[in-house]
C-alpha positions in Angstrom: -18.8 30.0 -27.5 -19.3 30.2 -23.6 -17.1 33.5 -22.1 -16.7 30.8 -19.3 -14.7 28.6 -20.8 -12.7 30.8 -23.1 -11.6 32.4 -19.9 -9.5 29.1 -19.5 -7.3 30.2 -22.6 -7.3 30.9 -25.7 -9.3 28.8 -27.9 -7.9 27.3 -31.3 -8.3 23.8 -33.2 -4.8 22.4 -32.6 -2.1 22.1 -28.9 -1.1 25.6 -27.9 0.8 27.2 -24.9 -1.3 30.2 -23.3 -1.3 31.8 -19.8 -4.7 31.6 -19.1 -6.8 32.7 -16.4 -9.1 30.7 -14.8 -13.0 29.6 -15.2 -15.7 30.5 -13.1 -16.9 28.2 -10.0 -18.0 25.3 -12.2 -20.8 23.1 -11.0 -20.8 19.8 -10.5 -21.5 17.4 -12.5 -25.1 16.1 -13.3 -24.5 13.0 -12.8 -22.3 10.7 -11.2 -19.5 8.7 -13.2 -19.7 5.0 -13.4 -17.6 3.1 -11.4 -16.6 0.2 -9.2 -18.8 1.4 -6.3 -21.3 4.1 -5.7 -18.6 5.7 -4.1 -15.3 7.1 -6.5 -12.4 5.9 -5.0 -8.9 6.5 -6.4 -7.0 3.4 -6.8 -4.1 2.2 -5.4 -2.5 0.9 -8.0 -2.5 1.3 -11.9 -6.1 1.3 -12.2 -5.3 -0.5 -16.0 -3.1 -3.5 -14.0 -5.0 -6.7 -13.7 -5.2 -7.6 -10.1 -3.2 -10.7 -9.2 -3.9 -13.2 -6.5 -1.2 -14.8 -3.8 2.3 -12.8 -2.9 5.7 -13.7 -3.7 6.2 -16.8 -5.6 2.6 -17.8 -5.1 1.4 -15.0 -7.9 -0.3 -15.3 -10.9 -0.1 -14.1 -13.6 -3.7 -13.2 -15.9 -4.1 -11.7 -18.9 -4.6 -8.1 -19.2 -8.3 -6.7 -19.0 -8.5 -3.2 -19.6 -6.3 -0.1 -20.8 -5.1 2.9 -19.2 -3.2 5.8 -21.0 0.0 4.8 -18.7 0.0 1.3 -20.3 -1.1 2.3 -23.8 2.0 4.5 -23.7 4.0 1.6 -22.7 2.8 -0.5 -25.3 3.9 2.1 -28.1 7.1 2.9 -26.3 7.8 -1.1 -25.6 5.7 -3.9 -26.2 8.1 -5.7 -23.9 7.7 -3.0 -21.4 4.5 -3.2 -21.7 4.8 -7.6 -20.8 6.9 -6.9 -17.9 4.9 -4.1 -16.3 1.1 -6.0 -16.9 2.1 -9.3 -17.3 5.3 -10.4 -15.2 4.5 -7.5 -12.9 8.5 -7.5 -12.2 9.5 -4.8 -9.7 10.3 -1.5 -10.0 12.1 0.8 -7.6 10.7 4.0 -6.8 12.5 7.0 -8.8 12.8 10.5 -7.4 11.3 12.5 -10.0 8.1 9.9 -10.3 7.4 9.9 -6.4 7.9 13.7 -6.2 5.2 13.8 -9.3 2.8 11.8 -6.8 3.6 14.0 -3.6 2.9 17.3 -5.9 -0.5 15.9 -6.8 -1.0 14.7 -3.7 -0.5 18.6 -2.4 -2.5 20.3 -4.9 -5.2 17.9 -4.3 -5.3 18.3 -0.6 -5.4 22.2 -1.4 -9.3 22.4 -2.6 -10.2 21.0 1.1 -9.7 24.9 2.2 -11.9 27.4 1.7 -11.4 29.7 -1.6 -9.4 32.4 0.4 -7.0 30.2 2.1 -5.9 28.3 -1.1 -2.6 30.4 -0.8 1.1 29.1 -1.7 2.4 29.3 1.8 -0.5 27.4 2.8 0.2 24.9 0.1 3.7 24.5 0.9 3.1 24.0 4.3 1.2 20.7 3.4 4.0 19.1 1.2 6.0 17.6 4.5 2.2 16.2 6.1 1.8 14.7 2.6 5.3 13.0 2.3 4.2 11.4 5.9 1.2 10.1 4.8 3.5 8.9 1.3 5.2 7.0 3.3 3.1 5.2 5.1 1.0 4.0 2.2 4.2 3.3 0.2 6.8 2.5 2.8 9.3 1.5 -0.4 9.5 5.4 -1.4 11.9 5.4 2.0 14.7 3.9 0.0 15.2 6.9 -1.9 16.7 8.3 0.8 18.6 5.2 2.8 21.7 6.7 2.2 21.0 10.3 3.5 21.4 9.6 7.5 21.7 13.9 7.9 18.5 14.4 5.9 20.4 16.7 3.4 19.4 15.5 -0.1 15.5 14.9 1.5 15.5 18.4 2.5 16.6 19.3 -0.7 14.1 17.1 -2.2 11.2 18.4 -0.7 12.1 22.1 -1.0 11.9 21.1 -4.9 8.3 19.8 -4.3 7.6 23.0 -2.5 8.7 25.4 -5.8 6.6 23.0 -8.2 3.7 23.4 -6.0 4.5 27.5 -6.1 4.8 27.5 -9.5 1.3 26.3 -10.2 0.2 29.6 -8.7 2.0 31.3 -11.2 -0.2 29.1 -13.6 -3.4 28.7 -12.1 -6.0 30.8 -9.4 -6.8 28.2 -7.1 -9.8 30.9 -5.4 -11.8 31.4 -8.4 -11.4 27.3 -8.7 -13.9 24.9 -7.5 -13.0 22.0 -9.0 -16.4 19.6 -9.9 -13.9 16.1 -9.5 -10.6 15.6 -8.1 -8.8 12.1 -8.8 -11.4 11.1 -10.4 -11.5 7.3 -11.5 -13.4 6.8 -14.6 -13.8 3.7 -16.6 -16.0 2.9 -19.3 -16.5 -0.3 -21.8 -16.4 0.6 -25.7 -19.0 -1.0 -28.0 -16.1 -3.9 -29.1 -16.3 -4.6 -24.8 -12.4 -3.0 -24.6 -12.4 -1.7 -20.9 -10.8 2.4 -20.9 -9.7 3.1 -17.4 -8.0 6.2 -15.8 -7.7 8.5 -13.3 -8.3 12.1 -14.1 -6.7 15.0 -12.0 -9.0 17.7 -12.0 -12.5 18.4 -14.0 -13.6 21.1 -14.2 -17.3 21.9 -15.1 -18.5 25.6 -15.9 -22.3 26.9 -15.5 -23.0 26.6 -18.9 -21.9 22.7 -18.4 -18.5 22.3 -20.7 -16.1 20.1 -19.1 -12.2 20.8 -18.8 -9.8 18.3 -18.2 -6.7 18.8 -16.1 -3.6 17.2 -15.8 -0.9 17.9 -14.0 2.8 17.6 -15.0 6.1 18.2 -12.9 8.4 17.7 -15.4 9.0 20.5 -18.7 6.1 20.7 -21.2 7.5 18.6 -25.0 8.5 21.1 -27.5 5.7 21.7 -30.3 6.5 19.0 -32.7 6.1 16.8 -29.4 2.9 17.9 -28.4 0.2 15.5 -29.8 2.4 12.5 -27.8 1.4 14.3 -25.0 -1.8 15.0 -25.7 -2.9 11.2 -26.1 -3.6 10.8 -22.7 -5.6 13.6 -22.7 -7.4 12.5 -25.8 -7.6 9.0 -23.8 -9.4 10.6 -20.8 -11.8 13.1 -23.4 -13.1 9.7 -24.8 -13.8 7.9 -21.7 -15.9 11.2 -20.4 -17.7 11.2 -24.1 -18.6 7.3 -23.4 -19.7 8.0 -20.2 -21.8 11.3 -20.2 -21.7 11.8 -24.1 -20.0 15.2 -23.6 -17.6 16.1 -25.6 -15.0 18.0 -23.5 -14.9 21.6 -24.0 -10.9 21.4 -23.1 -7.7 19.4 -22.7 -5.3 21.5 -20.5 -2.0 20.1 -19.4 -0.2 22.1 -16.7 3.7 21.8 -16.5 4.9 22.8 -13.3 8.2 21.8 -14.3 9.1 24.8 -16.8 5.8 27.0 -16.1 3.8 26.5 -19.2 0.0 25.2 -20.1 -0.6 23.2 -23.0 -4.4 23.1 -24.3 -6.2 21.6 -26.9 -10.0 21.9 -27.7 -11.2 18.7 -28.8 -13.9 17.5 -31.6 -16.4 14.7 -32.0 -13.9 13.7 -35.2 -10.7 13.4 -32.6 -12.3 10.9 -30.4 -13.4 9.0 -33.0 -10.0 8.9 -34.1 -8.1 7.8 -30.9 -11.4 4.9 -30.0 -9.9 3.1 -33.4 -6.1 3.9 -32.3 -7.0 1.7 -29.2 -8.9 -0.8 -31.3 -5.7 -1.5 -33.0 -3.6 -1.0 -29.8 -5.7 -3.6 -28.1 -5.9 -6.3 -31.0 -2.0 -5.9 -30.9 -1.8 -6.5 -27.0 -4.5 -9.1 -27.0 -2.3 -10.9 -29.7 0.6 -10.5 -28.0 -0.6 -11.8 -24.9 -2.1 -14.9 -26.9 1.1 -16.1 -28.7 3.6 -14.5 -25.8 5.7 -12.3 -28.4 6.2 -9.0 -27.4 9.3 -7.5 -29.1 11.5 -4.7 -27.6 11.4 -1.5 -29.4 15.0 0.6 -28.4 15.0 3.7 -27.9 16.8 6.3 -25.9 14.4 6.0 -23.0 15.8 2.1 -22.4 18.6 4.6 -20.4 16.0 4.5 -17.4 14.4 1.4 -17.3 14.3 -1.2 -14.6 14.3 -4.0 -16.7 17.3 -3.8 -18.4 18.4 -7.4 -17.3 15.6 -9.2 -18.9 15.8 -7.0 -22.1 17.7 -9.0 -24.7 18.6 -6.3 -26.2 21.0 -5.3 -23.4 21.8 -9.4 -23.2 18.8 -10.1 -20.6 15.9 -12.7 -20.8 13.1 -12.5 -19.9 11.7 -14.7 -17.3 9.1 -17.5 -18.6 6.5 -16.5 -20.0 3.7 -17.1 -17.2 0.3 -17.7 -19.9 -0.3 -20.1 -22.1 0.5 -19.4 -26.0 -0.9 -20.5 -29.4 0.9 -19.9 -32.8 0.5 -16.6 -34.1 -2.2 -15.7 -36.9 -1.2 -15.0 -40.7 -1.9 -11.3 -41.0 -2.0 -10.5 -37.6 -1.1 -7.5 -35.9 2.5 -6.0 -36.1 3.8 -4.3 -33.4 5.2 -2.1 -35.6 5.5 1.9 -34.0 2.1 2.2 -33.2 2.6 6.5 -31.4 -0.5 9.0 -31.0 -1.2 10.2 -34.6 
């Protein structure tokens, strides 16, 4: 195997913690990655979300058309989730930890513009208050979070927590001996069965020898082990749609938790692809289903806690609001909806 890539931690068959150092300048990649235009652009929105036409009351609703890892999560966490998120497209309001998460990226991002030698964590940190700006004006709802802070106190606070995620990652990662081939890359590819994969990948990495890493970024606290093939999925997700699209197998998965200071990595096979393409068959035949006969079914859990949606969930005495597509009766021996997690 490749020094290059070992070099990015060590290597093993199964999810693993490591401190690893970093890969050599990779190259770019050979060729460029199908998308919507010639040009890769990072969409606004959920790159899996159907768009929908007219504002306010004058929007409809259409069934889904595609799959991202953040909605195929939903899905197995809460089909009904899943309904109001894709379907309904009810609001949400903006949370703390989620917009920091984008305002981190955002940073690290920014970072590769400089040269190698200037990719320091003062440097870094100096762009987190320019990137909240410019969060703001593209998302003018994130301002909420902080109606209620006319002295600027908790927004100092907030940021200054953004700043020691962003120097964590140095802790983690050499940002001069990176040169990243893609950042925020959007990918999409269509499987054989015409199921649409979209995403948007963080960082690729591509080494000399031309083995692909994959990047992710986390602020939160990397899962404990028994966890770690839940959060591996989308990983697995974004390793299938680079096989489809360049038939390469990825040489890694490396998730990087800025949150609690670890990296979790996982050196994929031909066989694990295979396995997660059929996962999303299934996942799909159940939303496609669902979206067909209009029952999608809550699925409790101790993540309900944080959701939005709380009073259209019947199970907190909600209803949902009417269903917007047309139904038909549902199919003997059709799908269940049943727990349907990363295996």
């Amino acid at each position: 195997m490749d020094s290059s890539i070992e070099d990015a931690g060590a290597l093993s068959g199964s999810a693993e913690q490591t401190d690893p150092a970093e890969t050599p300048r990779p190259t770019p990649m050979t060729a460029p990655v199908p998308g919507p235009s010639a040009a890769v652009e990072v969409p606004e929105q959920d790159p899996a979300l159907p768009a929908v036409p007219g504002t306010g009351a004058e929007r409809v609703a259409i069934p889904p058309t595609s799959l991202s890892p953040s909605r195929a999560g939903d899905f197995m966490q809460c089909p009904l989730l899943y309904r109001f998120r894709v379907i309904d497209r009810l609001p949400e309001k903006p949370s703390a930890a989620a917009t920091r998460g984008t305002l981190v990226h955002a940073v690290l991002e920014r970072l590769f513009d400089a040269p190698a030698a200037e990719r320091t964590a003062p440097r870094a940190k100096a762009l987190v208050p320019g990137q909240w700006e410019r969060l703001r004006e593209s998302r003018p709802e994130v301002s909420e979070l902080f109606a209620d802070d006319p002295d600027g106190e908790r927004l100092a606070g907030w940021l200054q927590e953004a700043e020691q995620l962003v120097e964590r990652w140095f802790t983690l990662e050499d940002p001069t001996r990176l040169e990243p081939a893609e950042r925020e890359l959007f990918v999409e590819a269509e499987l054989e069965s015409g199921l649409r994969l979209r995403g948007i990948i963080d960082r690729v990495d591509v080494a000399p020898t031309g083995e692909v890493r994959i990047v992710d970024y986390k602020t939160g606290k990397a899962p404990r082990p028994e966890y770690s093939e839940g959060a591996l999925f989308q990983m697995k997700f974004y390793a299938l749609v680079v096989w489809r699209l360049k038939r390469v197998v990825p040489r890694r998965l490396q998730l990087v938790y800025l949150g609690s200071g670890d990296v979790l990595t996982y050196d994929p096979d031909l066989a694990d692809l295979e396995r997660v393409e059929r996962k999303l068959h299934a996942l799909w035949e159940a939303i496609r289903q669902a979206t067909e006969t209009g029952e999608w079914r809550p699925r409790p859990t101790k993540l309900c806690g944080w959701c939005d949606h709380q009073a259209h969930c019947p199970e907190f005495g909600g209803t949902p609001p009417p269903y917007p597509l047309p139904v038909r009766a549902r199919e003997s021996g059709s799908v269940s909806q049943g727990r349907m997690g990363p295996d």
